[in-house]
C-alpha positions in Angstrom: 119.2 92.5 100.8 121.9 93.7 103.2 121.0 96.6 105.4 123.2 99.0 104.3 122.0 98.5 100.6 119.1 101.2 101.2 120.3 104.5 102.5 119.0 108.4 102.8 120.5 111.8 102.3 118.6 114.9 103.4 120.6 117.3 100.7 123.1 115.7 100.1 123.6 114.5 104.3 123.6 110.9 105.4 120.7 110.8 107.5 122.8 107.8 109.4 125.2 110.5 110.7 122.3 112.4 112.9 120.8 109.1 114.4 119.4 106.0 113.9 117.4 105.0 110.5 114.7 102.7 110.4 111.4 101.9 108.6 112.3 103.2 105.1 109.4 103.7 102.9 108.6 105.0 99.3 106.4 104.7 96.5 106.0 105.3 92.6 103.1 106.4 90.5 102.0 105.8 87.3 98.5 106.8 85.4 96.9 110.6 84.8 98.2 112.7 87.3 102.2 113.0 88.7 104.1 109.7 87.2 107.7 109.1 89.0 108.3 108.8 92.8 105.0 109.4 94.6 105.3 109.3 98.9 108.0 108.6 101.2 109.1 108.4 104.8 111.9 107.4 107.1 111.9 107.3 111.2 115.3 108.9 112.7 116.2 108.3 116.6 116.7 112.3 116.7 116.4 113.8 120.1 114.6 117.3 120.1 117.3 118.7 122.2 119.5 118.2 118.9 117.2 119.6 116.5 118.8 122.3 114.9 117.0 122.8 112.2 117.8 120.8 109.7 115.3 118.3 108.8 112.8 121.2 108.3 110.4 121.2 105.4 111.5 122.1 102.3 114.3 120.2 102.5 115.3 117.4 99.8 115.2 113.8 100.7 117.0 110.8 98.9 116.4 107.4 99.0 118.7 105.4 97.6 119.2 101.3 96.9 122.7 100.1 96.3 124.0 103.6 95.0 121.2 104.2 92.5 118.6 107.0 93.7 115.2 105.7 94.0 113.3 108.6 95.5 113.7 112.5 95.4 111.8 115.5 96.7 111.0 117.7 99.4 110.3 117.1 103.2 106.6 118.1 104.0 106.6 116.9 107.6 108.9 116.4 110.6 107.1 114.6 113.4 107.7 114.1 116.9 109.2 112.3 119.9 111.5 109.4 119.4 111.6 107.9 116.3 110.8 110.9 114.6 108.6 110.8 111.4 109.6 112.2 108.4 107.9 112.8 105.6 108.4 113.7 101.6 106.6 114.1 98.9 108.4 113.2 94.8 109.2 115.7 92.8 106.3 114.8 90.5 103.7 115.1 93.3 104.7 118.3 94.5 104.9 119.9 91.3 101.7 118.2 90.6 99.7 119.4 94.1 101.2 123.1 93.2 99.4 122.9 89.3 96.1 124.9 90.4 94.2 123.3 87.5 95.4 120.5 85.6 93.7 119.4 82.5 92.1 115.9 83.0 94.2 113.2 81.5 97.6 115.2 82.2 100.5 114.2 83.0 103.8 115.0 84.9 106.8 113.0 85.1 109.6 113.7 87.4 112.3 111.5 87.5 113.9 111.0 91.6 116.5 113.8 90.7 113.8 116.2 89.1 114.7 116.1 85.5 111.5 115.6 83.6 110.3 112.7 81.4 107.4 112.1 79.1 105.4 109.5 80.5 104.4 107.2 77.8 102.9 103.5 77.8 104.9 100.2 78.0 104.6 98.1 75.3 106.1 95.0 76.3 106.6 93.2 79.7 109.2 93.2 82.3 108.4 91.6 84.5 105.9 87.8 85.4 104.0 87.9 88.2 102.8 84.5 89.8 99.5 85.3 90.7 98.0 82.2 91.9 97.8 83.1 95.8 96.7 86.9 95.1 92.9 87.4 96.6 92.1 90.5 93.7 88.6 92.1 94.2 87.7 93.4 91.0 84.6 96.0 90.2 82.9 97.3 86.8 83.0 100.9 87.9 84.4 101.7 84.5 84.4 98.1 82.9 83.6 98.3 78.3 83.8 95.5 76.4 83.2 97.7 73.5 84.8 100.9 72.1 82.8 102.7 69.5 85.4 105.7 67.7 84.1 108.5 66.2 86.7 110.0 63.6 87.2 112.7 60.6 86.6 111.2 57.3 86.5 114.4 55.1 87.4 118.4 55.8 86.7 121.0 53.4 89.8 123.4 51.9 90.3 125.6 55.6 90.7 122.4 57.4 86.9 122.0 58.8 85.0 118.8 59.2 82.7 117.5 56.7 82.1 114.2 57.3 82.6 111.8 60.5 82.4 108.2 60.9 82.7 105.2 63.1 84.4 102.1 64.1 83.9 99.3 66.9 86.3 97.4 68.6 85.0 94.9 70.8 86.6 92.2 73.3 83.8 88.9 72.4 85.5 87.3 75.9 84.7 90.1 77.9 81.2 90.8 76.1 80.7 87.1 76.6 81.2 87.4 80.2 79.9 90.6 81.2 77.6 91.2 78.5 77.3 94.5 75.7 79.4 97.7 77.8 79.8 100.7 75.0 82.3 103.2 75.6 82.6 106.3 73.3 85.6 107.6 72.3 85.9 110.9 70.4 89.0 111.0 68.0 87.6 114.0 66.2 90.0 116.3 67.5 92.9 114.4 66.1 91.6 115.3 62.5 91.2 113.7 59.1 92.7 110.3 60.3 91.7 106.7 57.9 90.2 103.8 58.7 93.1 101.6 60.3 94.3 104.6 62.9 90.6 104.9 64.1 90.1 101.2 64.7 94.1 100.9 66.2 93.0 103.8 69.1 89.5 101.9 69.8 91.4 98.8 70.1 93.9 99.8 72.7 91.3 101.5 74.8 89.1 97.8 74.7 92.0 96.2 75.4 92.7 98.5 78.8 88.7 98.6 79.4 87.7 95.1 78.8 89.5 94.1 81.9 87.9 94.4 85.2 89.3 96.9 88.3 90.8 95.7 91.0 89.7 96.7 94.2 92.8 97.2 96.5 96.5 97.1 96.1 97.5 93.1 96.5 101.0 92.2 98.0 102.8 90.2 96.3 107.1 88.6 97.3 110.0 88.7 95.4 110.1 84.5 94.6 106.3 85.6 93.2 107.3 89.0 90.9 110.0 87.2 88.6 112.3 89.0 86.2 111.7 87.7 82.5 114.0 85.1 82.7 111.7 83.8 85.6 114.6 85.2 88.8 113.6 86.3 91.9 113.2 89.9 91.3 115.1 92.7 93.3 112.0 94.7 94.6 113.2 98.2 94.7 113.6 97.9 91.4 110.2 97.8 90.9 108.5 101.0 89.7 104.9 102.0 88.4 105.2 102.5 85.0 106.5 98.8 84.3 104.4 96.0 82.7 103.5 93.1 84.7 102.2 89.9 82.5 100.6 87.9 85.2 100.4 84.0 84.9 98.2 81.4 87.4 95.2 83.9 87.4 92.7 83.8 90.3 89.1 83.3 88.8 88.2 86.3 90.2 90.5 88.0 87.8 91.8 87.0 84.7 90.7 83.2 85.1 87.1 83.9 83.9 88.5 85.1 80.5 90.3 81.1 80.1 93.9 82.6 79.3 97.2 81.9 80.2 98.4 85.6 81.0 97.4 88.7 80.9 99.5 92.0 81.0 98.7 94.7 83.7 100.5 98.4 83.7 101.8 98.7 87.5 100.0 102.1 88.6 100.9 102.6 91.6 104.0 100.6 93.9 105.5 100.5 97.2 108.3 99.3 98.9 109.2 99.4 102.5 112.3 97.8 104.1 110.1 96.7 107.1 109.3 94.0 104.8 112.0 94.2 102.4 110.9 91.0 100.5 107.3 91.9 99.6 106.1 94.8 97.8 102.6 96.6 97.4 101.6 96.8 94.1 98.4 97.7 92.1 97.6 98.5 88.5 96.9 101.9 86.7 93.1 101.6 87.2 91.8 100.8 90.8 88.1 100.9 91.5 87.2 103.9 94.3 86.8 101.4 97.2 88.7 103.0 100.4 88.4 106.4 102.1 92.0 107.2 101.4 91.1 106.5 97.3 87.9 108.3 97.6 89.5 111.5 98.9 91.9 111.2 96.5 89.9 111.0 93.3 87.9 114.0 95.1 90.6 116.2 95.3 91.9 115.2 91.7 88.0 116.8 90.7 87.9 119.8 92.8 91.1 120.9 90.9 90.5 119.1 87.4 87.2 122.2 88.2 88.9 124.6 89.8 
């Protein structure tokens, strides 16, 4: 990666033309909550006795990696002294901290430049991940080897339930391992749906709940996260949202279970050109281990009540 591959505007300014840039940083999100660019920041060599102004809040910043934007939203902190510490927040996490009660299990997706998206599931990998040197705590804070659907098997002429019924889909690996974890899911409010659709919606949800949570985000290199045709990846392409399948499984992950891969949703990535060839990455569902993730997930409550 050359340096001058990774730049940033502040709207629509070079930031290179007001002082020196360094320690690049920014990060994506994927999962219940604001999906597109998440965090980022940027040191400037920007003497107070030029600050006129400019880099207040409010503000937009841009990353951008060879021309393509990679990050957009508004400054929420200039810091002090030399470098000076600026910070942003992505357009999907501002207009997601501004929603005063989002519904649990909502979503909104922001792309860098602010136009919206619908964030939706990948169905197929794009990327391998050697994963043979990764040390991946995992928890069974919300571990099921078993999804048991409730569904609408018969409404009356105005459209009201009659008649419900159920369907299992289970993982046998994961019950083998873990033993019998039932999770409930309620697809009454979908309506008078058959047999087929029931069991299809239980068996995604076993499929994302038989897997165990890691327990931290894992760094990983670029000669490790391969592009399909098994390149070294180009890490800024990396976004949360993509699917990973990961090969070489430690035992503490995906070994136990005796398969060859396993496909993980990235929920959450970051990318700093302090170390521009590794990359932080963790899935969609990370087990409440740190102080950070705890404050987090409290904060996501309060307003998921307020």
């Amino acid at each position: 990666m050359r340096p001058g591959d990774i730049f940033v505007k502040v709207d629509g300014v070079h930031l290179r033309s007001l002082g020196h840039v360094s320690r690049v940083k920014w990060g994506t999100r994927y999962g219940d909550g604001p999906c597109g660019p998440d965090l980022a920041s940027v040191d400037i060599d920007f003497p107070a006795r030029e600050d006129t102004g400019f880099l207040r809040m409010g503000r937009t910043l841009e990353v951008y990696d060879r021309g393509l934007l990679r990050f957009g939203g508004p400054i929420t902190s200039t810091g002090r002294g030399a470098p000076r510490l600026i910070e942003a927040k992505g357009w999907a996490r501002r207009d997601w901290d501004a929603t005063l009660a989002p519904e649990p299990g909502a979503r909104i997706g922001r792309n860098p430049d602010r136009s919206e998206f619908i964030p939706t599931a990948p169905t197929a990998p794009t990327l391998l991940l050697d994963a043979s040197d990764l040390d991946i705590g995992v928890a069974d804070d919300r571990l099921f080897t078993r999804v048991v659907a409730e569904y609408v098997t018969a409404v009356d002429a105005e459209g009201n339930t009659t008649a419900t019924s159920q369907v299992t889909a289970v993982d046998s690996t994961a019950e083998a391992l873990f033993g019998e974890l039932p999770f409930p899911l309620d697809l009454t409010p979908l309506g008078l749906i058959d047999t087929s659709t029931a069991l299809s919606y239980a068996q995604q949800q076993v499929n994302e709940f038989a897997i165990p949570e890691w327990t931290s985000r894992v760094v990983t290199t670029s000669d490790r996260l391969l592009t399909m045709n098994g390149h070294a990846s180009h890490l800024p392409d990396v976004k949360a949202g993509q699917m990973v399948r990961m090969f070489h499984m430690p035992s503490s992950y995906g070994g136990l279970r005796r398969v060859a891969a396993t496909d993980v949703v990235l929920g959450e990535v970051e990318f700093s050109t302090d170390t521009p060839d590794e990359i932080t990455i963790a899935p969609a569902r990370v087990a409440v281990r740190s102080i950070a993730d705890m404050v987090r997930e409290l904060g996501e409550l309060r307003r998921a009540a307020a």
